[in-house]
OpenMM code with the backbone's topology and positions (N, CA, C; nanometers):
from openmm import Vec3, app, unit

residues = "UNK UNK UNK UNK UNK UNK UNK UNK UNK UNK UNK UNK UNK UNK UNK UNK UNK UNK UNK UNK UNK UNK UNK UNK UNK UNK UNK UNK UNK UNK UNK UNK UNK UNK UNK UNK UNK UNK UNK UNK UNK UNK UNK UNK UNK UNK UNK UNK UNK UNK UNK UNK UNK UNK UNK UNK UNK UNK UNK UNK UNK UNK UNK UNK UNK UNK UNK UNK UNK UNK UNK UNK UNK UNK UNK UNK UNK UNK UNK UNK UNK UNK UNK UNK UNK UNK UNK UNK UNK UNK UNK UNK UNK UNK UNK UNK UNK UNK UNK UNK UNK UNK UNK UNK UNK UNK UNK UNK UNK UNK UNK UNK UNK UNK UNK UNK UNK UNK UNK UNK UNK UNK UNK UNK UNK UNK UNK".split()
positions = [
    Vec3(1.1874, -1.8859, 1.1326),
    Vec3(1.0494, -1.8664, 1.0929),
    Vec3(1.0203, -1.7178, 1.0819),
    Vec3(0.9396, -1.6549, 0.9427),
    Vec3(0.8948, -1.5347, 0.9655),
    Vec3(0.7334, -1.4966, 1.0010),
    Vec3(0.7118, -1.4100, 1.0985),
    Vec3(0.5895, -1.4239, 1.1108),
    Vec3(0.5299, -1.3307, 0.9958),
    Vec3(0.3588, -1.3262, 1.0242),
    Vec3(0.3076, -1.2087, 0.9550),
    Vec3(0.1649, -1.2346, 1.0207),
    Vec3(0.1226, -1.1041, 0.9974),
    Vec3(-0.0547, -1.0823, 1.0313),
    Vec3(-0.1113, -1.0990, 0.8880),
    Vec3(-0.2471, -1.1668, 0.8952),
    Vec3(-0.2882, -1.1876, 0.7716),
    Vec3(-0.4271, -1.1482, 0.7763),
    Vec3(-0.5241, -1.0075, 0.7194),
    Vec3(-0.6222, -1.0289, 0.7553),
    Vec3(-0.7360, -1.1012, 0.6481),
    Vec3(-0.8536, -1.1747, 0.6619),
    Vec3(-0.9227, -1.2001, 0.6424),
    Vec3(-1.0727, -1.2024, 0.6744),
    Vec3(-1.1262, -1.1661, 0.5760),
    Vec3(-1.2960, -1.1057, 0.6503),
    Vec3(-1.2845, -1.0242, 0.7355),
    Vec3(-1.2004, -0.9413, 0.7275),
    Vec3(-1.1917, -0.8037, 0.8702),
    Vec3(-1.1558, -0.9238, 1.0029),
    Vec3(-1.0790, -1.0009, 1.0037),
    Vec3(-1.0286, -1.0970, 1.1037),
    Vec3(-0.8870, -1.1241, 1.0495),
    Vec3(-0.7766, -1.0471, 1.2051),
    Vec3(-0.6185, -1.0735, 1.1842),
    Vec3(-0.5809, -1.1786, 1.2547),
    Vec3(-0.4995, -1.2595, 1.1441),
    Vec3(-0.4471, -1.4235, 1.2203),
    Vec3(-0.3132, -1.3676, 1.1983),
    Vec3(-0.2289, -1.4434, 1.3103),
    Vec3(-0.1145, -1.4487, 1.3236),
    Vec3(-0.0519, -1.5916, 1.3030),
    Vec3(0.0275, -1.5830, 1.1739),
    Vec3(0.0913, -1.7340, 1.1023),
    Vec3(0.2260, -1.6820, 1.1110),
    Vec3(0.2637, -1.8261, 1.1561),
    Vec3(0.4128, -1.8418, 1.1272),
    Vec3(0.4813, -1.9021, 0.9897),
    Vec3(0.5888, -1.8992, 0.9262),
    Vec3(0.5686, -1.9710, 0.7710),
    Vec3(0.7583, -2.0081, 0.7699),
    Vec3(0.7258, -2.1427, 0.7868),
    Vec3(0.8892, -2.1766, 0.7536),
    Vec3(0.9726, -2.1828, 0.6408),
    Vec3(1.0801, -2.1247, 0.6221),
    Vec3(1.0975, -2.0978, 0.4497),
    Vec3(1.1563, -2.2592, 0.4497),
    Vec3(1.1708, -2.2929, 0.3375),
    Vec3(1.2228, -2.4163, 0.3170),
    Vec3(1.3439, -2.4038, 0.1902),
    Vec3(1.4601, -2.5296, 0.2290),
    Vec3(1.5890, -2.5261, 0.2098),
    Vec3(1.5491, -2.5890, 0.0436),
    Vec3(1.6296, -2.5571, -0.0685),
    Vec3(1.5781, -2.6392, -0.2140),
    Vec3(1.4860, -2.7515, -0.1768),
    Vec3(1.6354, -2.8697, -0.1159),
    Vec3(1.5865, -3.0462, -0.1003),
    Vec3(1.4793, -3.0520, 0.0403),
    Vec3(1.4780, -3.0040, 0.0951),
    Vec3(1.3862, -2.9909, 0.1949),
    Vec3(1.2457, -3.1252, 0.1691),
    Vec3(1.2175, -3.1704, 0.2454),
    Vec3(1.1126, -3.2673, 0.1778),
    Vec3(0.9766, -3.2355, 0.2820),
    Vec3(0.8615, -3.2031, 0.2425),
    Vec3(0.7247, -3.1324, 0.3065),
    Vec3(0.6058, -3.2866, 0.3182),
    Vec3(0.5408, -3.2416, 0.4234),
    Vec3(0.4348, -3.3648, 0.4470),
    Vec3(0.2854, -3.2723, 0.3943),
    Vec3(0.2289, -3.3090, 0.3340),
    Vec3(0.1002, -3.2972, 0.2912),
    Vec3(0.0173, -3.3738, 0.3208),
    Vec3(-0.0549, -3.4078, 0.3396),
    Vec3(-0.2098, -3.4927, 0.4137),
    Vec3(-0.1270, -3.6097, 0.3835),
    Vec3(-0.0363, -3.6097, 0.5231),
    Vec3(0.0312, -3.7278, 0.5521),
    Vec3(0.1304, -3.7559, 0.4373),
    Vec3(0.1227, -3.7423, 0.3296),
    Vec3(0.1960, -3.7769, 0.2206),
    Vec3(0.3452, -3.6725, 0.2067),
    Vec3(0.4473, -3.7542, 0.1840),
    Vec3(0.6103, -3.6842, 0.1775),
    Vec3(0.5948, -3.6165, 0.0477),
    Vec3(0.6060, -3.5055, 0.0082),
    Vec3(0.6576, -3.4416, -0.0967),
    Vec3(0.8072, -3.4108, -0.1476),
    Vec3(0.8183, -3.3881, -0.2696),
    Vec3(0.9912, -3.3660, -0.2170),
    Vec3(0.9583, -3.1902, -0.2383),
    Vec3(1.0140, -3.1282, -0.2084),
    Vec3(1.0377, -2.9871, -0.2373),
    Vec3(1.0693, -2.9267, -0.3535),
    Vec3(1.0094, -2.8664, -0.4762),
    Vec3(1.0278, -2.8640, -0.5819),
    Vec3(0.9535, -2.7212, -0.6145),
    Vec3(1.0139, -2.6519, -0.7397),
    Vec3(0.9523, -2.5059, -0.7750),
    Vec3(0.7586, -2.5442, -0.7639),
    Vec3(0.7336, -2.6385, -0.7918),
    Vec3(0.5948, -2.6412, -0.8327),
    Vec3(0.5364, -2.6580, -0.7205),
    Vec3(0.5438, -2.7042, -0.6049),
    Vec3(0.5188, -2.7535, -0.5019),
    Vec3(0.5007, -2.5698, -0.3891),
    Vec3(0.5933, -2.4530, -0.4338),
    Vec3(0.5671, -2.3384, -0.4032),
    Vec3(0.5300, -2.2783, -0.4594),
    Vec3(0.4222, -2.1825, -0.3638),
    Vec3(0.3548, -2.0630, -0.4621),
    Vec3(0.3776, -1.9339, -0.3807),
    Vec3(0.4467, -1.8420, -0.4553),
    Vec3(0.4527, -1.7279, -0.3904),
    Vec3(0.3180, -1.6035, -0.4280),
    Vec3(0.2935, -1.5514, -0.3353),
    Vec3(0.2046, -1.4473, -0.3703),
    Vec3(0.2426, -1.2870, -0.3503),
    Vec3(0.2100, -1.1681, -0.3616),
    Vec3(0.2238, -1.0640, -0.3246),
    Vec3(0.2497, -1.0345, -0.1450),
    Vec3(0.2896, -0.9659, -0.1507),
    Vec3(0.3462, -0.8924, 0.0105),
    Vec3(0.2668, -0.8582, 0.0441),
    Vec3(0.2296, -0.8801, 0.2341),
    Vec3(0.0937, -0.8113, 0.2574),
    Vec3(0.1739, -0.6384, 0.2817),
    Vec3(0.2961, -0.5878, 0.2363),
    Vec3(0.3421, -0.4732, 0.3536),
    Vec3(0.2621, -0.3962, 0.2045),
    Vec3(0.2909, -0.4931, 0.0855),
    Vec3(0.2535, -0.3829, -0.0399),
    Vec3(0.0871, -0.3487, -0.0800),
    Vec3(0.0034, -0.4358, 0.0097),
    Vec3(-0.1214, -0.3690, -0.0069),
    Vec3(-0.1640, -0.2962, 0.0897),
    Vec3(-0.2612, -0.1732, 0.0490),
    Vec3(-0.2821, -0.1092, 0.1466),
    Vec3(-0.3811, -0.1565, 0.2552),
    Vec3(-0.4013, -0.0689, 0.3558),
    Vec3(-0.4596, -0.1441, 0.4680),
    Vec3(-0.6008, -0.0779, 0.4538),
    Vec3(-0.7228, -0.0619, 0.5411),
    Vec3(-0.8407, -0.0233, 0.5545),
    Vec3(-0.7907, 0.0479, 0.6989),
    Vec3(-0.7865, 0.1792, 0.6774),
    Vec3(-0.7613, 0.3279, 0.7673),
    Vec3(-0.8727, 0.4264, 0.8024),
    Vec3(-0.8452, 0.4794, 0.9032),
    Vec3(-0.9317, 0.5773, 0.8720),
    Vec3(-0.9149, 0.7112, 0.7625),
    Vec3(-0.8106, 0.6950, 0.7207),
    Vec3(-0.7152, 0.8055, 0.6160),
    Vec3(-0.7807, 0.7511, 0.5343),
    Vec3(-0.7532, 0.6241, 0.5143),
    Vec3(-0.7726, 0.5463, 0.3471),
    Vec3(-0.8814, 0.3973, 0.4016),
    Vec3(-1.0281, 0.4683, 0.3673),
    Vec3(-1.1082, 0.4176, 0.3652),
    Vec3(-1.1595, 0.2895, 0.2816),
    Vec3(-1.0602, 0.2727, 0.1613),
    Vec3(-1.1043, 0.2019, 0.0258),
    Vec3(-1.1386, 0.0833, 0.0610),
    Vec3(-1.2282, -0.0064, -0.0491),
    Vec3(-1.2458, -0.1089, 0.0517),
    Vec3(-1.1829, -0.2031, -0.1002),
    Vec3(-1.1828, -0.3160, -0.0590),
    Vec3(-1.0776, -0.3995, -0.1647),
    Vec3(-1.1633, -0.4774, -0.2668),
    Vec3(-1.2071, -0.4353, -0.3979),
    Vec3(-1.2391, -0.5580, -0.4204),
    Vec3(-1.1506, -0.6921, -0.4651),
    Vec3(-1.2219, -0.8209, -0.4786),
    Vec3(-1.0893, -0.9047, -0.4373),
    Vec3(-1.1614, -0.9834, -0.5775),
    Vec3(-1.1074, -1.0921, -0.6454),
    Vec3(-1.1453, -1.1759, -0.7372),
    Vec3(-1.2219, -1.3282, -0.6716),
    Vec3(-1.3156, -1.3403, -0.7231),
    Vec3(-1.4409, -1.4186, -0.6829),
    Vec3(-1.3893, -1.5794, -0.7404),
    Vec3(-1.2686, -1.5994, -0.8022),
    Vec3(-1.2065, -1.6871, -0.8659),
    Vec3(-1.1098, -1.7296, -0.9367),
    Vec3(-0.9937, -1.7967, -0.9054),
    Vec3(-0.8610, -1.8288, -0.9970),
    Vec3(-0.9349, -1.7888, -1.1451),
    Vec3(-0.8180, -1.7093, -1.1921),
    Vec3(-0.8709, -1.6839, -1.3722),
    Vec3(-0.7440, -1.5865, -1.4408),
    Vec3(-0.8048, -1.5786, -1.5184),
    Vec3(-0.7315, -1.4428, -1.6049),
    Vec3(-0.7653, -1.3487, -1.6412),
    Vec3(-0.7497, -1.1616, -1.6064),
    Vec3(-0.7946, -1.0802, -1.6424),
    Vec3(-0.7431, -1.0702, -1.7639),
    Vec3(-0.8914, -1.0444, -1.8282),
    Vec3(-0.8560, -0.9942, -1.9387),
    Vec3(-0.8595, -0.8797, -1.9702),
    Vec3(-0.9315, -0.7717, -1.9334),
    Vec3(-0.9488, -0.6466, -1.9628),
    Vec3(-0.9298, -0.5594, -1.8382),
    Vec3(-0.8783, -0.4286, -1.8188),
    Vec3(-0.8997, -0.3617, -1.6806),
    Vec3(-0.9742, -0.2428, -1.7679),
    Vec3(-1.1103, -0.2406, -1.7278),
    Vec3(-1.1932, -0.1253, -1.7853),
    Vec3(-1.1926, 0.0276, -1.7134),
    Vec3(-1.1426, 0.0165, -1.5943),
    Vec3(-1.1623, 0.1750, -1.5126),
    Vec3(-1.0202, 0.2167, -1.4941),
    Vec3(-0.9453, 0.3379, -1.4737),
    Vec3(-0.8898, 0.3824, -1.4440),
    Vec3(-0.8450, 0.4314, -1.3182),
    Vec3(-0.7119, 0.4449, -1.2066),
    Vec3(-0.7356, 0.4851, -1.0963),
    Vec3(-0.7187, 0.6495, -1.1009),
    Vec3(-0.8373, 0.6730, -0.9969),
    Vec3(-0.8820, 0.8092, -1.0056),
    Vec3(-1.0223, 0.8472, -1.0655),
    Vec3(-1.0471, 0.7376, -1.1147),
    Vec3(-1.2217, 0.7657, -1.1722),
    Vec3(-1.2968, 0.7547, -1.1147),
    Vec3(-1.3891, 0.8061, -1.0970),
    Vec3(-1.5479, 0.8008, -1.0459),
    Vec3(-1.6137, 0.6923, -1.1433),
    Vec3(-1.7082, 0.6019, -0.9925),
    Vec3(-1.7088, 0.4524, -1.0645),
    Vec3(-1.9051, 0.4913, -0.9416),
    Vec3(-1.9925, 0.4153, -1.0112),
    Vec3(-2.0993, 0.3900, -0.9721),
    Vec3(-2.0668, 0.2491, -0.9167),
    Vec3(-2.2175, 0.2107, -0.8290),
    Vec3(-2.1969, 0.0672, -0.7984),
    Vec3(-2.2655, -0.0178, -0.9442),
    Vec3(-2.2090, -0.1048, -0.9629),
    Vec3(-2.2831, -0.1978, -1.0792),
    Vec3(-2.1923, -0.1561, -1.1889),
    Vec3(-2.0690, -0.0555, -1.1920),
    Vec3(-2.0280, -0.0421, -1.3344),
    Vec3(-1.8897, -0.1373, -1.3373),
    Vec3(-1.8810, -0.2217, -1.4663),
    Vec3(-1.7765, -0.3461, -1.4690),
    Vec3(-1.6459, -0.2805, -1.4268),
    Vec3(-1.5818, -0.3409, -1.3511),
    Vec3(-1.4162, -0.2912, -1.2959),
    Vec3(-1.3288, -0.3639, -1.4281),
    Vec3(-1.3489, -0.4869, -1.3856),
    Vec3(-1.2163, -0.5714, -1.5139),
    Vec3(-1.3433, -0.7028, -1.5624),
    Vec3(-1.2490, -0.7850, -1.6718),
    Vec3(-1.3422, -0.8619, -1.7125),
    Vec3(-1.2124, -1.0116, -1.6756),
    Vec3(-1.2790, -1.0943, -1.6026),
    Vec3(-1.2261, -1.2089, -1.5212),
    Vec3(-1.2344, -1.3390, -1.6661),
    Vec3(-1.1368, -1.4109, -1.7189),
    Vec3(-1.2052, -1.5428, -1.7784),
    Vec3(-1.1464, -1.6398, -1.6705),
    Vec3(-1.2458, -1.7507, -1.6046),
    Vec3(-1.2474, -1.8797, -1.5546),
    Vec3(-1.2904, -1.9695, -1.6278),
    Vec3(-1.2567, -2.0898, -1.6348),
    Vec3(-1.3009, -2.2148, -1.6988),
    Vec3(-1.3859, -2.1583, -1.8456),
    Vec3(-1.2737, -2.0958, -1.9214),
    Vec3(-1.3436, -2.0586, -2.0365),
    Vec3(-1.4501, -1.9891, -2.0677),
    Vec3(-1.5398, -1.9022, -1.9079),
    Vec3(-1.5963, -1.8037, -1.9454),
    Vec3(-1.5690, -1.7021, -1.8857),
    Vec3(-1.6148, -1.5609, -1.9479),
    Vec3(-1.5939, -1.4240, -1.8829),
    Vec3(-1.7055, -1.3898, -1.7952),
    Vec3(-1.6417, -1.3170, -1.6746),
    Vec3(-1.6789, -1.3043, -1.5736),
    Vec3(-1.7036, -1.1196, -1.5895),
    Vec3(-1.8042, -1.0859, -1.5648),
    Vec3(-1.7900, -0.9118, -1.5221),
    Vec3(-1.7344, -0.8886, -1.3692),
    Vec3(-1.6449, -0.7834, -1.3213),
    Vec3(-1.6223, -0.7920, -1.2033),
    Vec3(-1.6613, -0.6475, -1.1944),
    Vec3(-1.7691, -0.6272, -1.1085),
    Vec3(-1.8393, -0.4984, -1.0292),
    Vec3(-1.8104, -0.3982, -0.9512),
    Vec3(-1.8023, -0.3185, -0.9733),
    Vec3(-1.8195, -0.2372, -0.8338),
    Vec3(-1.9534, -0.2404, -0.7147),
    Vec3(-1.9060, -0.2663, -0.5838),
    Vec3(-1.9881, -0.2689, -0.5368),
    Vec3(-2.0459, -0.1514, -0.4432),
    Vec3(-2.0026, -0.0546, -0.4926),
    Vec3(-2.0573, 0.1230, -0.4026),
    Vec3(-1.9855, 0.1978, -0.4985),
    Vec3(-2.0859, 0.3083, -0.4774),
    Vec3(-2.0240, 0.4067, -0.5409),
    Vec3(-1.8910, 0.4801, -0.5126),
    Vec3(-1.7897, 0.5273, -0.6037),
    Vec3(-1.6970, 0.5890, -0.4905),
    Vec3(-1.5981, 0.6107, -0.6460),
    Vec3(-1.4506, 0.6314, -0.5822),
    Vec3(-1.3494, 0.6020, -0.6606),
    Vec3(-1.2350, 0.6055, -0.6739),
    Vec3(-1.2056, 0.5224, -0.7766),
    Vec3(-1.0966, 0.3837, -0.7700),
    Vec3(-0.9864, 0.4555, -0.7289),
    Vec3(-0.9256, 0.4134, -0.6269),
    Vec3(-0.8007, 0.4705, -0.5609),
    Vec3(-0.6728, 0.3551, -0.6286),
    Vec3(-0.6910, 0.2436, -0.6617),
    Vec3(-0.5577, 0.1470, -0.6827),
    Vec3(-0.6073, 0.0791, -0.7727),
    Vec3(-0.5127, 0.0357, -0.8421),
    Vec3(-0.5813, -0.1208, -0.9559),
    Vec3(-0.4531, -0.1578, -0.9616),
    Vec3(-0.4444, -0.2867, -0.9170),
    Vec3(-0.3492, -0.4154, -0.8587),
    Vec3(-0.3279, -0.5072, -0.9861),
    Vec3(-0.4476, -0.4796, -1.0828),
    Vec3(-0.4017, -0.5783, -1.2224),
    Vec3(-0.4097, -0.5229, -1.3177),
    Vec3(-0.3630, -0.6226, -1.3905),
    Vec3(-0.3309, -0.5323, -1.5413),
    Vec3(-0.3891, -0.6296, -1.6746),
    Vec3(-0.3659, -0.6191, -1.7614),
    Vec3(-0.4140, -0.7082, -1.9061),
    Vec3(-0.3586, -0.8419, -1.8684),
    Vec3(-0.4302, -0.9425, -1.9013),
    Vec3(-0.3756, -1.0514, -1.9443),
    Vec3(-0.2625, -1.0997, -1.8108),
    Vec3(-0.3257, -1.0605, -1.6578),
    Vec3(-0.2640, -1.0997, -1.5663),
    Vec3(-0.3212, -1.2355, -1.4989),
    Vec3(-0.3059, -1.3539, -1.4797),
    Vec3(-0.3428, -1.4084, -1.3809),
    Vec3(-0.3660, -1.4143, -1.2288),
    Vec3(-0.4554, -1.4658, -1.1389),
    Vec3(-0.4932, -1.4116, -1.0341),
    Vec3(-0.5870, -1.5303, -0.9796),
    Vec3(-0.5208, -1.5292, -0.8415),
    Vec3(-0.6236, -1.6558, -0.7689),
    Vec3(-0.6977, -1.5861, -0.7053),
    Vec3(-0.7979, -1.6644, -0.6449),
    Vec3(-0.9220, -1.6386, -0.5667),
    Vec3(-0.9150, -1.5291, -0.4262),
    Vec3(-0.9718, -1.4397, -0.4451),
    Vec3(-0.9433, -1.3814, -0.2736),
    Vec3(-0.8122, -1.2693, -0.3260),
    Vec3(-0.7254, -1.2735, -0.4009),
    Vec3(-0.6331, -1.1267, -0.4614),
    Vec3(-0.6793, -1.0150, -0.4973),
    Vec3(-0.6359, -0.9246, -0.4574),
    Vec3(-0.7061, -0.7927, -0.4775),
    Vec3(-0.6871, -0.7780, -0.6076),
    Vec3(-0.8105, -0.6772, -0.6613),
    Vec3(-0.7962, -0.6549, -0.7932),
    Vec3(-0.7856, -0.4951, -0.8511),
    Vec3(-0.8656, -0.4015, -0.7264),
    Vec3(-0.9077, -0.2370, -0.6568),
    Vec3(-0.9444, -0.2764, -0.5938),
    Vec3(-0.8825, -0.1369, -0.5568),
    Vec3(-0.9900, -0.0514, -0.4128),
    Vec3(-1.0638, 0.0474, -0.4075),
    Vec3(-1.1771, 0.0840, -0.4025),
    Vec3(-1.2662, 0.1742, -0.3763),
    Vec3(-1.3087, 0.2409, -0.3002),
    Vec3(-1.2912, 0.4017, -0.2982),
    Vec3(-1.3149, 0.4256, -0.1702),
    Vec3(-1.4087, 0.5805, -0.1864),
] * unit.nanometer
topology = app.Topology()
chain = topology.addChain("A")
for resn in residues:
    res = topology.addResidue(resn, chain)
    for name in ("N", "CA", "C"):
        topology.addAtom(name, app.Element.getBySymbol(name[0]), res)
């Protein structure tokens, strides 16, 4: 088993995560699965995002919903107001503006054109 700290809402859980063998067969709300590519989802590394420091203040914004960026409008290194669009999100066939929420500026941008992205993934950081 490998562990990891995971934070959420400024709250660190400690999960354990068993890798599983190809045929491996998984229980889901009681129900046997067999083990199959679709059945895993891998996501980004927490070692590769940055943390909230006192060095590196940025704060993350994260995506408000599974979708697809379509556009990344700011640059990292720009001076960004609060209220000015970061990227433009499409979900269920509509576009989403995604905000800045303070003034500051953009230290990272985690996506790119035409990337997909679930709910809660960072998208920048602002700091």
């Amino acid at each position: 088993m490998k562990k990891y700290e995971i934070e959420v809402n400024g709250k660190v859980y400690q999960v354990s995560v068993k890798e599983l063998t190809e045929n491996e067969r998984i229980e889901e709300n009681k129900q046997v699965k067999e083990n199959t590519d679709q059945n895993i989802r891998t996501s980004q590394r927490t070692e590769d995002t940055p943390q909230k420091t006192a060095s590196n203040n940025a704060e993350m914004v994260t995506a408000p919903m599974p979708g697809n960026i379509l556009r990344v409008l700011v640059n990292e290194n720009e001076n960004v107001s609060a209220g000015t669009t970061l990227c433009v999100l499409e979900a269920m066939k509509m576009e989403n503006e995604i905000v800045v929420p303070k003034d500051g500026v953009v230290t990272k941008i985690a996506v790119e054109n035409n990337q997909a992205v679930e709910a809660g993934e960072a998208l920048v950081w602002i700091s």
